[in-house]
Legacy VTK file of the C-alpha trace (Angstrom):
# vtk DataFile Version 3.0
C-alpha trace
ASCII
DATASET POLYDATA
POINTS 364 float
-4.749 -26.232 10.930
-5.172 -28.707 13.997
-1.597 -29.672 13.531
0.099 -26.376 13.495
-0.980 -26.134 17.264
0.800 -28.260 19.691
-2.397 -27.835 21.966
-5.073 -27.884 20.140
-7.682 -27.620 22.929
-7.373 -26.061 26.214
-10.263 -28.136 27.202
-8.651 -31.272 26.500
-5.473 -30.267 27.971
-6.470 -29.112 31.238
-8.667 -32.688 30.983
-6.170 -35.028 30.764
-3.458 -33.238 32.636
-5.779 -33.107 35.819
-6.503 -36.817 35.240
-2.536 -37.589 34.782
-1.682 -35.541 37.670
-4.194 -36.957 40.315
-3.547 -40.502 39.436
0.362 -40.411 38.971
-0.089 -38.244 43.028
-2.849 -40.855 43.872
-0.272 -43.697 43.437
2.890 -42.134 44.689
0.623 -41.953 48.410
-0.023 -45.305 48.122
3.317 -46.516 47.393
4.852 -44.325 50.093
2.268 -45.493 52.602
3.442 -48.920 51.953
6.675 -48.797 51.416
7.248 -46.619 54.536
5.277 -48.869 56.610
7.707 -52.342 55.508
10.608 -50.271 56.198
9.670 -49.243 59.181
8.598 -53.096 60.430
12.805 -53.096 59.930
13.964 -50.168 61.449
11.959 -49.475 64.344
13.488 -52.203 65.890
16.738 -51.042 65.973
15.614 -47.361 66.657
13.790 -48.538 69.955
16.772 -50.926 70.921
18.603 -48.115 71.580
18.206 -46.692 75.332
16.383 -43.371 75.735
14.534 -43.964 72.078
10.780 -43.876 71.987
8.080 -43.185 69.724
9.144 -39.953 69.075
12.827 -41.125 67.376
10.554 -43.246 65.445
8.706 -40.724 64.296
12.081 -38.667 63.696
12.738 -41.678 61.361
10.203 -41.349 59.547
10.508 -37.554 58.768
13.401 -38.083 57.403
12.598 -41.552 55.404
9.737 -40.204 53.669
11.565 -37.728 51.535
13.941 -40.530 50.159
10.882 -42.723 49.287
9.168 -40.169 47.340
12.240 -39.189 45.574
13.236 -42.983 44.464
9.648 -43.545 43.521
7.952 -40.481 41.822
8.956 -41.331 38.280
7.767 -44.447 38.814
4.448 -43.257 40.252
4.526 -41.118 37.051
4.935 -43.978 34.597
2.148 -46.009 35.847
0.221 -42.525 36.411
0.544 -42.515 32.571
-0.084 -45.473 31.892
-3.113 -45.710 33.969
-4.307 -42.365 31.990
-3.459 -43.581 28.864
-5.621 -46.756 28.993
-8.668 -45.335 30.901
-8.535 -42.742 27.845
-8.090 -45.339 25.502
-10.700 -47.713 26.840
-12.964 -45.164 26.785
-12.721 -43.931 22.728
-11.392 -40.592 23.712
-8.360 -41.179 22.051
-10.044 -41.858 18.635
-11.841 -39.116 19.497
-8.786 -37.110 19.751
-7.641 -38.346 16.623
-10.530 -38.406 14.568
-10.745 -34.593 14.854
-7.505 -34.150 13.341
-4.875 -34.562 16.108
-2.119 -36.448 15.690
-0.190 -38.065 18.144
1.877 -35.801 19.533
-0.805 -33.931 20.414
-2.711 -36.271 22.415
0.199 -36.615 24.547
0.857 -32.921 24.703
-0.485 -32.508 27.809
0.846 -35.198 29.788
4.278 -33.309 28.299
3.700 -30.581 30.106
2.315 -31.794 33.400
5.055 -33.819 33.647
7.356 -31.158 33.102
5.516 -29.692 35.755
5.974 -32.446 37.702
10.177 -31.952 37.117
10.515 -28.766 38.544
8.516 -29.815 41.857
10.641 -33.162 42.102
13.638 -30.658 41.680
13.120 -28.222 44.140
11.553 -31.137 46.536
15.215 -32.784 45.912
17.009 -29.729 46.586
15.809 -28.198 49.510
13.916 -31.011 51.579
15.719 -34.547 50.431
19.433 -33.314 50.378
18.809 -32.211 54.233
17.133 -35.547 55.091
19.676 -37.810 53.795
22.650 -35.995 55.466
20.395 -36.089 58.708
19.791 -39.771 58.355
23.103 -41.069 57.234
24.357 -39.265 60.273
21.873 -41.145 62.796
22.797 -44.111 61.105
26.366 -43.802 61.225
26.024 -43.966 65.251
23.022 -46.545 64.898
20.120 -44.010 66.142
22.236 -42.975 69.004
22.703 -39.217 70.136
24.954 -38.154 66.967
27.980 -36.335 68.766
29.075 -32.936 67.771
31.772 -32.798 65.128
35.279 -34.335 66.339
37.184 -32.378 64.296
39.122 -35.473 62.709
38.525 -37.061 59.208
39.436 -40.906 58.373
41.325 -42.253 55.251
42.325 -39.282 53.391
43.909 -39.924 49.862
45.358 -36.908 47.917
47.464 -36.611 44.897
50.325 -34.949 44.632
51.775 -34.711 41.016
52.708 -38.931 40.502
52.493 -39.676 44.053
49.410 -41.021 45.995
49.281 -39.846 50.010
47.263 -41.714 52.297
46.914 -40.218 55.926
45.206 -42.136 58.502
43.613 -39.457 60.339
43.945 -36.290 59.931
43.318 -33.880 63.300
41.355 -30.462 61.618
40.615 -28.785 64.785
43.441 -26.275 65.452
46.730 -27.100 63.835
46.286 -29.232 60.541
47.936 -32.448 62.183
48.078 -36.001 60.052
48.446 -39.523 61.651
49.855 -42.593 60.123
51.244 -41.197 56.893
52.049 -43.407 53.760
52.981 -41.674 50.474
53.454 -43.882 47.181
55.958 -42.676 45.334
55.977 -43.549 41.576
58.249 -42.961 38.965
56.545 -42.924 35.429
52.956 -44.324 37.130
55.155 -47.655 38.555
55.472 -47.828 42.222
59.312 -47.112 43.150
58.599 -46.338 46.862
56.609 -46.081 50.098
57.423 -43.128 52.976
56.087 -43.991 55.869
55.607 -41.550 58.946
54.064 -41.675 62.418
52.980 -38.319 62.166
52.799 -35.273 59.973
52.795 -31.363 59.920
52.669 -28.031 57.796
56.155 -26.135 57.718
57.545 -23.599 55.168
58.583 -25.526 52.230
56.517 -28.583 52.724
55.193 -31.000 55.856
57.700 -32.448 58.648
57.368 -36.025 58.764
58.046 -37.977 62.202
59.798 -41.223 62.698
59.836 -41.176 58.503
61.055 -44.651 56.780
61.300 -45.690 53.087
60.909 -48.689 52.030
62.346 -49.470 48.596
60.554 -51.735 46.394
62.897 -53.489 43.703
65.471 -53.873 46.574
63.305 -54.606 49.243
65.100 -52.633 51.967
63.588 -50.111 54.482
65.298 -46.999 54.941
64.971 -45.077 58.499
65.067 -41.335 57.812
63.782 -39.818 61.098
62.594 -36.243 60.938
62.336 -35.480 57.250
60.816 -32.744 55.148
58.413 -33.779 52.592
55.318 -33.402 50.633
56.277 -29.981 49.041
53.800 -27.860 47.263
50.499 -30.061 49.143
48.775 -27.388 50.806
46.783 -27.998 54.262
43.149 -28.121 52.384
43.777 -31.006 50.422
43.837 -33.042 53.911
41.187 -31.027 55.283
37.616 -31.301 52.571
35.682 -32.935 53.980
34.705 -36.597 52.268
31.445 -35.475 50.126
28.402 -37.342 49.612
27.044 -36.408 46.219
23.283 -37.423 47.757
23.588 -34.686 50.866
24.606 -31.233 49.127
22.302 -29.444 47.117
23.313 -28.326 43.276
25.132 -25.348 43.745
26.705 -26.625 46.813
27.897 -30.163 45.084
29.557 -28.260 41.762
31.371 -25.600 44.171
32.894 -28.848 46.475
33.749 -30.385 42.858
35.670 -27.771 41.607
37.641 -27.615 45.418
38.300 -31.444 45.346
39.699 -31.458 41.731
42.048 -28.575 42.513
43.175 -30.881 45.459
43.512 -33.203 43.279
40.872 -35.718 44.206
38.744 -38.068 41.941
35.382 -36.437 40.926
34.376 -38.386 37.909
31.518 -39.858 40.136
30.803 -36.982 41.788
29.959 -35.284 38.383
27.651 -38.170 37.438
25.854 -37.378 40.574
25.660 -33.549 39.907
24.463 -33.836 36.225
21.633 -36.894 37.732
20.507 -34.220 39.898
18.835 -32.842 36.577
18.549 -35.849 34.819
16.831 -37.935 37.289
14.093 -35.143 37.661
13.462 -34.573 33.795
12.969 -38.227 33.569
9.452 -37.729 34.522
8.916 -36.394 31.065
9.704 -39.343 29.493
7.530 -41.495 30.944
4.496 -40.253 28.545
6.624 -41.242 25.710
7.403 -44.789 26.882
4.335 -45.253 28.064
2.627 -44.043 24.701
2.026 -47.391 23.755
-0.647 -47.867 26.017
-2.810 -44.911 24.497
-2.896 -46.128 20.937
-4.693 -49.120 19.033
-8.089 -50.609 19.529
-9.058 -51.088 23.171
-11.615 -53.963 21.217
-8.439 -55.459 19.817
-7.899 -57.087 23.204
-4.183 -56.547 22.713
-4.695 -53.370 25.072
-3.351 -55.463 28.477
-0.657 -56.209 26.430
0.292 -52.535 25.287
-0.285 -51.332 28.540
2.436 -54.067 29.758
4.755 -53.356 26.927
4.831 -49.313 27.982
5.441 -50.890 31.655
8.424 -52.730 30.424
10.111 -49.727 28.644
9.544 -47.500 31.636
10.915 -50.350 34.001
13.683 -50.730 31.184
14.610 -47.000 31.735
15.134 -47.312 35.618
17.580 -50.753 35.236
19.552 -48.953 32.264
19.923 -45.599 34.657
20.780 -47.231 37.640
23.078 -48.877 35.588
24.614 -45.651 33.963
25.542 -44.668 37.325
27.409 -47.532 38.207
29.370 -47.687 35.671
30.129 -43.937 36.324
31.178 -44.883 39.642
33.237 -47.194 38.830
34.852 -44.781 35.874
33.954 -46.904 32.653
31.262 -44.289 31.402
32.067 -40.351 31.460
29.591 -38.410 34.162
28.044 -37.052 31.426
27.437 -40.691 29.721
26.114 -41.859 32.900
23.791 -39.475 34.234
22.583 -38.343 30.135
22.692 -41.160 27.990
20.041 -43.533 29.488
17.775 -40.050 29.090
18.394 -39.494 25.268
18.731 -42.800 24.282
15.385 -43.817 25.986
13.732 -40.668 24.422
15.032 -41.686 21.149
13.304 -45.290 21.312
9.814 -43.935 22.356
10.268 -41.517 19.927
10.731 -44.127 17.481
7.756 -46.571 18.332
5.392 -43.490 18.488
6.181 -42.476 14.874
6.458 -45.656 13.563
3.086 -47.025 15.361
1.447 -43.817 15.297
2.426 -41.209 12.848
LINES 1 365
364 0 1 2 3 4 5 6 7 8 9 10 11 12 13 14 15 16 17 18 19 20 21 22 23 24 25 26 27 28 29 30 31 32 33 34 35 36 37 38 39 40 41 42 43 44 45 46 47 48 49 50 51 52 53 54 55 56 57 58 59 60 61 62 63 64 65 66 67 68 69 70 71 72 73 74 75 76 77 78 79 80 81 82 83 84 85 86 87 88 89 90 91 92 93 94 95 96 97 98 99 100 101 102 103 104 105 106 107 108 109 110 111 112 113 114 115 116 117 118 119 120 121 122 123 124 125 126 127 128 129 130 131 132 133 134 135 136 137 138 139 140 141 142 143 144 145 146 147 148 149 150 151 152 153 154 155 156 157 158 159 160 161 162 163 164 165 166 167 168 169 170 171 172 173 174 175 176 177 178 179 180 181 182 183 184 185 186 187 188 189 190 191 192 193 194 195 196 197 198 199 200 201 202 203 204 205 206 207 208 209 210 211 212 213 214 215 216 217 218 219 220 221 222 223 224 225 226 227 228 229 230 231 232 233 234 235 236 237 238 239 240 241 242 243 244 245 246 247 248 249 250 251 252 253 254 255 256 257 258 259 260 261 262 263 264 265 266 267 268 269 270 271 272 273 274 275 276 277 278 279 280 281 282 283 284 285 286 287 288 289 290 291 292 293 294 295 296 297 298 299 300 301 302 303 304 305 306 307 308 309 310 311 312 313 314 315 316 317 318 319 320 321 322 323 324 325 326 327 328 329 330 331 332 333 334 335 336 337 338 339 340 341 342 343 344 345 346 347 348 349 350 351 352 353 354 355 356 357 358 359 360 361 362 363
């Protein structure tokens, strides 16, 4: 009957999820602590070499920090919270305990399952409501090197659009008031090959298109350039595709990211990476419930052995395994080789799959 119940115990399960949970908490603080306090022997340097900064911008740093620290290192704090569980448990005879009153091994990690799923949802909501507004705080200080961040200009840099085969580049492009663009290149292309480049000083919206300034085109298998002087152009690219604002997949919350997605693909702007970035916002949380799987190893086999450093090393190895092949998921996403749902899901399942794998194998 034991095995028809994925918690056998409620004894045992509120026992070794309090022990999972204070330990995996228990080492997140510590890691924090130092790793806020070495980044801070960097920073506060250049935070204080700025005039009018004092303790208290330091302090502002650190507000802000902190939330990016825990966030990059709470499934690791859960993997060696596991772990460290795992082996006390083990070292102890619990686990063949466990399992010589008829649990298997599923069972015995049961609880860590669902503390760590527990564990998710905080790490979620933590992401979404307290580390989305610190990074966009923080990469704006540090765009203007812990300065006094000036109010919004009203003008956005480097703007590429597409506009059926042809690639648009403005310069800058002047939001406040009339849409106005500066130093305006459009590629034109004929079957995806470059034909063309139109060149203008200066660009704006009219019926039937945009009315370039000082236009020029400069021909590319004859090598000649054309001056056109005030031309029409650009018909059917409305004002908003110049306009969105460049989007950091890091600073918007869930909802917030998938509604700008959907507004930079119909402007016909490259998302791929931003989707990667959407579909980690779930992915990156829910890897905390892995980390009882990989780290499964640890929990199982004679402590006596002596082979029980090495197990608990092994389950280290797969965790640290995880975070190398994740990071490098995302990568790849941003560069476009894997799909956003390749790179932000397929680390996940195919990690999952492997400790799924050694625990039967080992275990069951």
């Amino acid at each position: 009957m034991h095995q028809l119940h994925f918690f056998p115990s409620r004894t045992m399960a509120l026992y070794v999820g309090r022990m999972f949970l204070i330990r995996s908490f228990s080492i997140l603080f510590a890691l924090v602590l130092i790793l806020q306090t070495l980044d801070l022997l960097g920073e506060s340097g250049k935070i204080l070499a700025v005039a009018g900064n004092g303790d208290g911008e330091v302090w502002r740093y650190v507000g802000m920090r902190i939330p990016q620290i825990i966030e990059t290192f709470l499934p690791f704090s859960v993997l060696l919270g596991t772990i460290l569980t795992l082996v006390t448990l083990n070292q102890n005879s619990e686990v063949i305990a466990m399992k010589a009153s008829g649990m298997s091994a599923h069972q015995v990690l049961a609880p860590l399952f669902l503390a760590a799923l527990l564990v998710a949802g905080i790490s979620f909501a933590f992401n979404e409501r307290i580390v989305t507004r610190s990074t966009a705080a923080l990469s704006a200080w540090q765009k203007v090197e812990y300065a006094k961040v000036p109010r919004d200009s009203g003008v956005r840099a480097n703007i590429w659009v597409r506009a059926g085969n042809d690639l648009i580049n403005a310069g800058t492009v002047e939001t406040r008031g009339a849409v106005v663009l500066r130093d305006v290149t459009i590629y034109e292309r004929t079957q995806g090959v470059l034909s063309s480049m139109l060149k203008a000083d200066s660009a704006k919206p009219v019926a039937g298109g945009w009315e370039l300034t000082n236009a020029r085109r400069f021909i590319r298998r004859s090598g000649t350039l054309e001056p056109l002087g005030t031309i029409t152009a650009m018909k059917g690219v409305g004002t908003d595709q110049f306009t969105l604002a460049q989007v950091d997949g890091d600073e918007l919350p869930f909802t917030e990211l998938s509604t700008a997605i959907d507004e930079l693909e119909a402007a016909g702007r490259p998302v791929d990476a931003l989707k990667g970035v959407l579909w980690h916002k779930i992915s990156g949380p829910l890897s905390a419930i892995l980390m009882p799987l990989l780290g499964a190893v640890a929990a199982f086999g004679l402590a006596r052995s002596g082979k029980l450093f090495v197990r608990a090393i092994l389950g280290m190895a797969l965790g640290f395994a995880y975070f190398v092949a994740d990071n490098f998921a995302l990568a790849m996403g941003d560069l476009g080789a894997y799909t956003p749902f390749l790179a932000a899901w397929g680390p996940f399942i195919l990690f999952a799959l492997i400790g799924e794998m050694i625990l039967i194998r080992t275990e069951e």
